[in-house]
C-alpha positions in Angstrom: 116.1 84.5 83.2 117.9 85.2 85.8 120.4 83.1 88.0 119.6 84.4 91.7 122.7 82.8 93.1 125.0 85.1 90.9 126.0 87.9 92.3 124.2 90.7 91.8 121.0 89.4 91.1 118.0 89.2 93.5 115.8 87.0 91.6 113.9 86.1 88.3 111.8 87.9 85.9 108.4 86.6 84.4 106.3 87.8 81.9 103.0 88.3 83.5 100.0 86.9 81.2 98.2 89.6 79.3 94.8 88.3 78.6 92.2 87.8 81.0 91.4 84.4 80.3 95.1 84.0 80.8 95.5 85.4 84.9 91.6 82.9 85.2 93.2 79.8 84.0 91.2 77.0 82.0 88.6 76.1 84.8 86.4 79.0 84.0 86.0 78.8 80.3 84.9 81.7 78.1 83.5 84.6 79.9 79.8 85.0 79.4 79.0 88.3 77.6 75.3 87.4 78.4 75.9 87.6 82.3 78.0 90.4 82.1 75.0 92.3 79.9 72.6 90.9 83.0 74.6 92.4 85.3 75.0 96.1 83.7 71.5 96.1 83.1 70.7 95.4 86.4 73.0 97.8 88.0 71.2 100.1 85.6 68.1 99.3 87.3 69.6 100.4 90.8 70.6 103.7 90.0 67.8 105.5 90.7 68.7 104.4 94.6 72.7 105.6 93.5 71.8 108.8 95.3 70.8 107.9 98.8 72.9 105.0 98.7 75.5 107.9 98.4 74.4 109.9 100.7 74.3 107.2 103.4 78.0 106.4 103.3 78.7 109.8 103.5 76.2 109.9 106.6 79.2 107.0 107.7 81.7 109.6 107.6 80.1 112.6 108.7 79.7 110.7 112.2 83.0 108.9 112.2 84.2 113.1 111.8 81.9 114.3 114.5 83.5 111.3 117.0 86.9 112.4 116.7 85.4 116.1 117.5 83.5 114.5 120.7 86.0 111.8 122.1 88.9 112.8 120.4 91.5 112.1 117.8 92.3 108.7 118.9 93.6 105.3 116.8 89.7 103.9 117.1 87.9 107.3 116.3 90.4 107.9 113.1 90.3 104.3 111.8 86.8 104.0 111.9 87.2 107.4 109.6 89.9 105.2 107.5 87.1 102.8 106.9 84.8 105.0 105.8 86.9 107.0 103.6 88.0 103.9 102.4 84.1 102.8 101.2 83.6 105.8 99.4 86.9 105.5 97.9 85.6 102.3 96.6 82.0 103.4 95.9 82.5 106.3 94.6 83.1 106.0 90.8 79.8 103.1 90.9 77.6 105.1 92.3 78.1 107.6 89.2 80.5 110.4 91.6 84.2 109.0 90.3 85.6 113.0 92.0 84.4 111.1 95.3 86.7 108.2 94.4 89.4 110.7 94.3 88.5 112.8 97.2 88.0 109.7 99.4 91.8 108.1 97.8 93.2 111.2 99.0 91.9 111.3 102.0 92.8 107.4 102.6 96.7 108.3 101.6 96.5 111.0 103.8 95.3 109.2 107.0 98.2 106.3 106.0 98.3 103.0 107.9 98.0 102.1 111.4 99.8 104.6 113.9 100.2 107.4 111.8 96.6 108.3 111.5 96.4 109.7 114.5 98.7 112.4 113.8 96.7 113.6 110.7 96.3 116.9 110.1 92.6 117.5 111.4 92.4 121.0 108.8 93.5 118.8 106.0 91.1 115.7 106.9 88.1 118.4 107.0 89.0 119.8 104.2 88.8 116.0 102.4 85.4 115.2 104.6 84.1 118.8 103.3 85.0 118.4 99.8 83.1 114.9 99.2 80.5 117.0 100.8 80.4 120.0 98.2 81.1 117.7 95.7 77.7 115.7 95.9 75.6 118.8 97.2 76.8 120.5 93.7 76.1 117.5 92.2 79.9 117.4 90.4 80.5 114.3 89.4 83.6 114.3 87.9 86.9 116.3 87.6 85.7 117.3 83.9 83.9 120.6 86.0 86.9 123.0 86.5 85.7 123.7 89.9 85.9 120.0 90.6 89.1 119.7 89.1 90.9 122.3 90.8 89.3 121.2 94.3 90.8 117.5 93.9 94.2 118.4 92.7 94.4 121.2 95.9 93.7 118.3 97.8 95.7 115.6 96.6 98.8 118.5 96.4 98.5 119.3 99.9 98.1 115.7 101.1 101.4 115.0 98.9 103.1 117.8 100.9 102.3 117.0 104.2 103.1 113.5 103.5 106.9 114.2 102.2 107.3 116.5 105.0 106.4 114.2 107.2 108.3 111.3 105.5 111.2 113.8 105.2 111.8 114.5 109.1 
């Protein structure tokens, strides 16, 4: 290790633990394989509601879009978009759609944080919002459909651009 009062260095370096039982510590003992087979198999059970579960958060972002077109591209109207870009990003993948995971992370790098949502590109942000849209509509789930595949990566390209444009002046 390290001596961070030499010059030159900034600090020390730790192995982080590799096992999972490691990063939980004693307290919580072997993990249950039982619980976690509960669990799956209940989740199982749910996925017949996956679908308008789905649709509903997407509902979310549909009218968080139709705000900014009524009141406005403000900081409220775009982070409540955030948010729900952020839920799908997040639900995505578990409710069996992972190319809405991806659509949604896009769209959450695109908005950023705090101020700098506001200035998003509205074309781009539809674009995203219209995407997650197709995607479910055409039931693709995942970017193994070339369609799919070639949507996601435009998208994530074109929020890469913008971003080091933006970043760059």
């Amino acid at each position: 290790m390290s001596n961070p009062s030499q010059p030159g260095n900034t600090g020390q370096v730790f192995a982080p633990p590799t096992a999972l039982r490691d990063r939980l510590g004693p307290r919580f003992g072997k993990i249950n394989l039982d619980a976690i087979a509960k669990a799956e198999a209940a989740l199982k059970g749910l996925s017949s509601q996956f679908g308008q579960w789905l649709q509903d958060e997407i509902n979310k972002l549909e009218a968080a879009r139709q705000a900014i077109r009524t009141e406005g591209l403000s900081q409220a109207t775009v982070d409540k978009l955030y948010g729900h870009a952020h839920d799908l990003k997040g639900l995505g993948t578990t409710y069996e759609y992972p190319i809405v995971t991806r659509i949604a992370a896009s769209l959450c790098k695109l908005l950023g944080e705090g101020e700098t949502r506001a200035r998003a590109p509205m074309p781009l942000v539809n674009a995203h919002v219209d995407a997650i849209h197709a995607a479910v509509r055409d039931q693709v789930k995942d970017s193994d459909n070339p369609v799919g595949a070639a949507l996601v990566g435009e998208l994530e390209r074109h929020t890469n651009d913008y971003l080091t444009a933006v970043r760059g002046s």
